[in-house]
C-alpha positions as CSV (number, residue, x, y, z in Angstrom):
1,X,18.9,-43.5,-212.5
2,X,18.2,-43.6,-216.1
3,X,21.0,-41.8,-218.4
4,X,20.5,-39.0,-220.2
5,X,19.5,-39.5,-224.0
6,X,18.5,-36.2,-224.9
7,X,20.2,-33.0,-224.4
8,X,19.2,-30.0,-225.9
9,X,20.8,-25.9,-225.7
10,X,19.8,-23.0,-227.0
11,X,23.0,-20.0,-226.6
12,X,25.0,-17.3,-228.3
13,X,28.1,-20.0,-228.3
14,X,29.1,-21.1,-231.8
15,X,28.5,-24.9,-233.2
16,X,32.3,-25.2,-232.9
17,X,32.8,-24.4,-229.9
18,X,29.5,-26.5,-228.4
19,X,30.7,-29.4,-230.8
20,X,34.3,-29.3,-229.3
21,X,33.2,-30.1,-225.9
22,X,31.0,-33.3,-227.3
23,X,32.1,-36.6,-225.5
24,X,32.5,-40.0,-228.1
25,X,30.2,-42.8,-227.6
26,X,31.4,-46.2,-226.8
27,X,28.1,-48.1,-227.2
28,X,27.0,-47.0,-230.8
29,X,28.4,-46.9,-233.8
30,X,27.3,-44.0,-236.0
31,X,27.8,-40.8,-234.8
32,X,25.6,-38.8,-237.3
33,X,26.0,-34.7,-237.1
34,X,24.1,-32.4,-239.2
35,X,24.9,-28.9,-239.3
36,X,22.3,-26.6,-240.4
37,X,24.3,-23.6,-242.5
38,X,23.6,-19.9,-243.2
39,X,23.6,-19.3,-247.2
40,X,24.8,-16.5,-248.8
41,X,21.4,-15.6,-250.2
42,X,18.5,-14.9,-249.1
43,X,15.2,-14.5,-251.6
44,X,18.2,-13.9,-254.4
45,X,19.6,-11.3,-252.3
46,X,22.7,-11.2,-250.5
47,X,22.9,-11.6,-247.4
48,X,26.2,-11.5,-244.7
49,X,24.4,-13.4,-242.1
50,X,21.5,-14.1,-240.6
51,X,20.1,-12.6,-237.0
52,X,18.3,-15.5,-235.1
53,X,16.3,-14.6,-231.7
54,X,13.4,-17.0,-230.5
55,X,11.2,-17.3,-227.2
56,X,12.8,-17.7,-224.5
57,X,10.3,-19.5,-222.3
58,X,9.0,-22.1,-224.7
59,X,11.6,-23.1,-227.2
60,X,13.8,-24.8,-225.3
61,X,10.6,-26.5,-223.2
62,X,9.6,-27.2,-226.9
63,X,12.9,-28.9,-228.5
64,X,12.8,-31.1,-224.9
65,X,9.4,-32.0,-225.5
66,X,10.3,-33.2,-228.6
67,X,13.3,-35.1,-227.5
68,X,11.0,-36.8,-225.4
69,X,8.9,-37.9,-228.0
70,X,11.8,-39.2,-230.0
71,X,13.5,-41.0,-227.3
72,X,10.1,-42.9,-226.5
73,X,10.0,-43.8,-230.4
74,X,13.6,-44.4,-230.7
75,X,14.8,-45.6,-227.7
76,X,18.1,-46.6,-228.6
77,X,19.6,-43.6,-229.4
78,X,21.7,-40.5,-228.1
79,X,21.1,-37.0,-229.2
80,X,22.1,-33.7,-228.8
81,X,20.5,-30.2,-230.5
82,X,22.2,-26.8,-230.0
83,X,21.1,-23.6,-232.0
84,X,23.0,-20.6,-231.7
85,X,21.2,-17.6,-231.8
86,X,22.4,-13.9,-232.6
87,X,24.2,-13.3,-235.4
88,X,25.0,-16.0,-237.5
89,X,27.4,-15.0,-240.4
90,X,26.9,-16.7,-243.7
91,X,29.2,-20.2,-244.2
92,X,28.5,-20.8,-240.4
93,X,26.4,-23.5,-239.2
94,X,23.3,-22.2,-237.0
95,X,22.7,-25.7,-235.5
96,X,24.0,-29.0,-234.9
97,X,21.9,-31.9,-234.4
98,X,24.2,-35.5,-233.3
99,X,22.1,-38.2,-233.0
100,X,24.4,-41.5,-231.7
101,X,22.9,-45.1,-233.1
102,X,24.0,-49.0,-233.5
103,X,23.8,-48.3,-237.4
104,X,24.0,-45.2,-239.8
105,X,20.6,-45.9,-241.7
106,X,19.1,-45.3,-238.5
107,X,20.7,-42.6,-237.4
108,X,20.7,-40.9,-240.6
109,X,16.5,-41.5,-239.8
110,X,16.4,-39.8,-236.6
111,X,18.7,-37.0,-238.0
112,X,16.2,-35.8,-240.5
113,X,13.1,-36.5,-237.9
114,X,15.1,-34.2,-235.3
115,X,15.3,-31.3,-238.1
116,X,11.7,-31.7,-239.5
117,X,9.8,-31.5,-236.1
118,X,12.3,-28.4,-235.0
119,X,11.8,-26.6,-237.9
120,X,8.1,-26.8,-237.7
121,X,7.2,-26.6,-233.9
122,X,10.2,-24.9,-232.6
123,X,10.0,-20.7,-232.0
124,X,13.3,-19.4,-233.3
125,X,12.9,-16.4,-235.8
126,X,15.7,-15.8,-238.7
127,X,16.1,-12.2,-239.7
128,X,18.3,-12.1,-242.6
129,X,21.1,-9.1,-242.8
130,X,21.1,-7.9,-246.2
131,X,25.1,-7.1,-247.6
């Protein structure tokens, strides 16, 4: 049975409390996590949080779909994407993207690809909470 490379969640559970539960790895060495923040502004408007919802059916069939696509062109790599949805106050993180390499250039790589292809194919909505 092949291991699982790719692991991917979408829940009301915080980045800190998914990112607690994260196991090390013993066979790379860079452990690169991104965490995607809420601002405090929003179109130059404050803003105490942001309200995330997305499509249930297809975004978490779409963030596998690309984890698929990245394992097969990066096949030496771990990752894991959570993105909390619901409220969201500003200073928290909204999502965490690990990605688990030999070497930092490379994961630092992957860590970016991850967040480009989310952002763009990925159905989760912000709605931001004016202060």
């Amino acid at each position: 049975m092949t291991p699982l490379r790719f692991f991917a969640s979408i829940t009301k559970e915080s980045i800190a409390e998914v990112e607690n539960r994260l196991e090390p790895s013993t066979k790379h060495g860079a452990d690169i996590r991104f965490h995607g923040a809420v601002r405090d502004l929003e179109d130059d408007r404050e803003i105490s949080g942001i309200d995330y919802s997305f499509y249930e059916g297809m975004a978490l069939n779409e963030l596998n779909r690309i984890g698929e696509a990245m394992t097969a062109e990066y096949p030496d790599h771990l990752a894991f994407v959570h993105h909390k949805v619901g409220f969201v106050a500003a200073g928290e993180a909204s999502i965490i993207i690990r990605v688990q390499t030999a070497h930092s250039a490379e994961g630092f790589e992957i860590s970016r690809e991850y967040l480009a292809r989310i952002k763009k194919t990925v159905p989760i909505w912000k709605k931001p909470i004016f202060a």
